[in-house]
N, C-alpha and C positions, 0 to 999 in steps of 0.2 A: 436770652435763651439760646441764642445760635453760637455764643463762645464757646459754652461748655461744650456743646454739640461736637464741636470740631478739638474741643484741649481733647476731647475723648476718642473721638480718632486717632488724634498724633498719639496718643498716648497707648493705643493697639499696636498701630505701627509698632511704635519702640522697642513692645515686647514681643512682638512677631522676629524683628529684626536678630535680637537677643535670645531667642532662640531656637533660631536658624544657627548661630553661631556659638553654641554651646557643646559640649563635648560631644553630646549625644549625638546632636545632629550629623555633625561632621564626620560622625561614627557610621552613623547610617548612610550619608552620602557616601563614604567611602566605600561600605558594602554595596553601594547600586552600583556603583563608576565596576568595582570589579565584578559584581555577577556579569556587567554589561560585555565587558571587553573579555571575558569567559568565551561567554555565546556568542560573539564576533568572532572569536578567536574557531569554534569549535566549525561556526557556520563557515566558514573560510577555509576550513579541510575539507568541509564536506564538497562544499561549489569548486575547490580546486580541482580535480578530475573532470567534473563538468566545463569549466573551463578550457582546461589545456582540448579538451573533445571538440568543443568549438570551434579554438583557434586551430586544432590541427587540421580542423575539415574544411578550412578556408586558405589553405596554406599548398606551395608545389612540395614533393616529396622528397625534394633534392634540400628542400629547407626546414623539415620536420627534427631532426638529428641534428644539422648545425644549427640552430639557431631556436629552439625549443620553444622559448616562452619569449620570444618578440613580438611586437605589437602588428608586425609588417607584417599585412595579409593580399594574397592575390588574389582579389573577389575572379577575378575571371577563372584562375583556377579553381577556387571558391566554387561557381555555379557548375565548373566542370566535372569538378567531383560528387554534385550532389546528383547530377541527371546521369554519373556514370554508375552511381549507385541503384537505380534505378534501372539499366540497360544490361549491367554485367549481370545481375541475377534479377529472378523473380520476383522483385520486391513486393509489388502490390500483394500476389498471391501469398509470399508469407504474412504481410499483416493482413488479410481474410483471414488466412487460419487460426495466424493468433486468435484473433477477434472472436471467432466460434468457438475455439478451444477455452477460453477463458468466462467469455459469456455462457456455454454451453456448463461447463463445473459448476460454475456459479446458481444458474438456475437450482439443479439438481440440489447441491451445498445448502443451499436457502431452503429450500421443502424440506430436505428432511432432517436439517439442526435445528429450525424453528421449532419441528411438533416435538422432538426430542428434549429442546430444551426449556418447553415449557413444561412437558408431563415432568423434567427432574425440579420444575422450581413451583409448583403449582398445583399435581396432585399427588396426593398418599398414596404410596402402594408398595409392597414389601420389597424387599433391597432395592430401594431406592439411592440410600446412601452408599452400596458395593458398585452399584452402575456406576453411580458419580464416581468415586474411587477410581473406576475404571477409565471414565474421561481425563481423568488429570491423569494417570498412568500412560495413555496412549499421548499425552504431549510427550512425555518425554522422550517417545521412539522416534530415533533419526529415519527418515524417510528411504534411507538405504537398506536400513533392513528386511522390509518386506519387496525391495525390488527383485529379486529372483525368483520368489516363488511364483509373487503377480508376472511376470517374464515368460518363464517357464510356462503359466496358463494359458493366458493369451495366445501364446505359440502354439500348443494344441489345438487351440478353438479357431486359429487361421485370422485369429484379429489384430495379428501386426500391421503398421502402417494403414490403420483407419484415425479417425479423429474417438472414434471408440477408445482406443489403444491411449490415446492421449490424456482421457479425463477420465477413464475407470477407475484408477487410486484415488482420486481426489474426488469423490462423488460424497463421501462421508469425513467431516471435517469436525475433528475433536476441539480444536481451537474455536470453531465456529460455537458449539455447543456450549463450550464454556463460556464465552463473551455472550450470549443471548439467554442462558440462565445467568448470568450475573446481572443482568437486564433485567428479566422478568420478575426476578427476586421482588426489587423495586415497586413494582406493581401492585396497588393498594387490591388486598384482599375481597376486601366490601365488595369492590366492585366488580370481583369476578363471582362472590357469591348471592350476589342480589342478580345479577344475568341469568345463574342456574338456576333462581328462585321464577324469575319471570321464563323460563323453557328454554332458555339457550342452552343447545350442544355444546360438546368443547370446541368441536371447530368452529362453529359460529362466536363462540369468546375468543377466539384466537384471529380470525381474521378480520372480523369486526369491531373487538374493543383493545387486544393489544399490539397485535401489528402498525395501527397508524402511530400507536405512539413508539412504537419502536423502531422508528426510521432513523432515527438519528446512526441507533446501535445498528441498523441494516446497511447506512452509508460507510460508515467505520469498516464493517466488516468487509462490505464489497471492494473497498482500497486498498485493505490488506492481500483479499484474494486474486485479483485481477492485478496489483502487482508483480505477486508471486508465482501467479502460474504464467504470465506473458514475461518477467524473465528466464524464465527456468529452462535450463540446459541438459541439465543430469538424465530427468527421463525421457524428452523428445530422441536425445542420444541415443537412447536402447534401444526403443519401438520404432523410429520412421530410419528408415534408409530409402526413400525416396522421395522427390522434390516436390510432389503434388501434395503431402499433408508436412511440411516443413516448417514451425514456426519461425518467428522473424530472430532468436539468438542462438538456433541451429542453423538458419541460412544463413548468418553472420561469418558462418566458416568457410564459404565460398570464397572469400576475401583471400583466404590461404591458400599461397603458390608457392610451393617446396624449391621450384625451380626456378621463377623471375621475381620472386620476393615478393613479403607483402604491400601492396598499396597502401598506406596507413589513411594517406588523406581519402581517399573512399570509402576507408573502413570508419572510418571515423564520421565521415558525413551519413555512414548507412546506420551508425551508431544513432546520432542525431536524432534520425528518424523516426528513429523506433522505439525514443526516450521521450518525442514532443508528445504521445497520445496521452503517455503517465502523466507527463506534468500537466496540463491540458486538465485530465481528470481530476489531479489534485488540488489545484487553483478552484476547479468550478465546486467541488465538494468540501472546500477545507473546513467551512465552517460547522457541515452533520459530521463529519468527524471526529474533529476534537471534542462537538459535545456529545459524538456518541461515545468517544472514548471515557471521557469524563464521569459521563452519567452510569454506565457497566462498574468503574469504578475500579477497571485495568488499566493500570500503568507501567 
């Protein structure tokens, strides 16, 4: 009994081997080897700037220009630049402000695209469908456009240069609204109408039965936001001209001196800086992410 046992293995083998080595296969290897070296190819644009950021912030200034992407670093100027990044301006106090300014949007953002986006996926009520209309409508408005009117207000109401000033455009987030009714969608009916049966409010359905499952799309969201509003230049530029509510890529312009040139290796280690919190976030969240991104079912 134990021959056959084994002619019957070898005899898998052979046809396992066979094919592996049939056109098919080597068709389909072929397509992995190049999606692979795609996405090698595409991640290697992306970490190139991050790179050369690196190596410049470890580097003397006299060797940033001649010698670009050599491997030769001068940790001691290295360290020099990163504690002068810290000495020549504010630094700490621009990442506070980030920090409030992004987290402060965010909170806001989250209240009121949550109840918004669950009344458009979850109850009946007339134009419903023109609202929504109107959400996908407001993606498509460049952020520039309403900057003069919102400008203009502010500037009457004397609430230039607060952190007010900062995160009043971004308190209502159309993006947000979208990504958490395409979430909510998801959401087995039953079970929000068997909660109205037993006396649940809607707010006690919404905080209680689909918020925890909507962490994943809450981590998603919060990446995107706190991304974008802790890099963003354009409107910190309008509203602050002074250094006590300055984020950290408005105070990046410190670095510029019309008249002794710029320091790059400073600017670049102040870069650095104010890139680790992102990455940092992204690493410890990557995982609600991708499956909040996944499960919305935005791509």
């Amino acid at each position: 009994m134990a021959t056959p046992f084994r002619s019957s293995n070898a005899d898998s083998d052979v046809l396992l081997n066979k094919a592996k080595t049939t056109p098919a296969g080597g068709a389909r290897l072929f397509k992995r080897i190049g999606a692979h070296t795609a996405l090698l190819i595409m991640a290697a644009i992306v970490l190139l700037p991050f790179i050369w950021m690196l190596m410049t912030s470890l580097k003397d200034p006299t060797e940033i220009f001649d010698t670009p992407f050599s491997l030769r670093f001068d940790w001691e100027k290295g360290v020099e630049n990163y504690i002068g990044a810290f000495n020549a301006v504010p630094m700490i106090t621009f990442m506070i402000n980030g920090t409030v300014v992004v987290l402060g949007i965010l909170m806001v953002q989250l209240v009121t695209s949550i109840g918004a986006a669950y009344a458009l996926a979850k109850i009946e009520f007339r134009g419903k469908s023109i609202l929504f209309a109107f959400v996908v409508f407001a993606l498509c408005i460049p952020v520039q456009v309403p900057a003069l009117p919102l400008y203009l207000g502010l500037a009457n109401l004397g609430l230039l240069n607060t952190y007010f000033a900062l995160m009043f455009p971004w308190f209502l987030s159309a993006f947000a609204i979208f990504l958490f009714r395409q979430f909510f969608k998801s959401f087995p009916d039953e079970i929000i109408s068997a909660a109205r049966l037993d006396g649940f409010t809607e707010f006690e359905i919404v905080t209680r039965l689909v918020l925890p499952s909507a962490k994943p799309a809450i981590a998603a969201f919060s990446i995107f936001s706190i991304t974008a509003h802790w890099n963003d230049l354009y409107w910190p530029l309008i509203v602050i001209n002074t250094v006590d509510y300055m984020t950290p890529p408005l105070g990046m312009m410190y670095f510029r001196d019309a008249e002794a040139g710029t320091n790059y290796g400073m600017l670049m280690a102040a870069a650095a800086i104010i890139t680790t919190p992102l990455l940092l976030m992204f690493l410890f969240a990557q995982r609600q992410f991708i499956q909040g991104i996944t499960m919305t079912g935005f791509k």
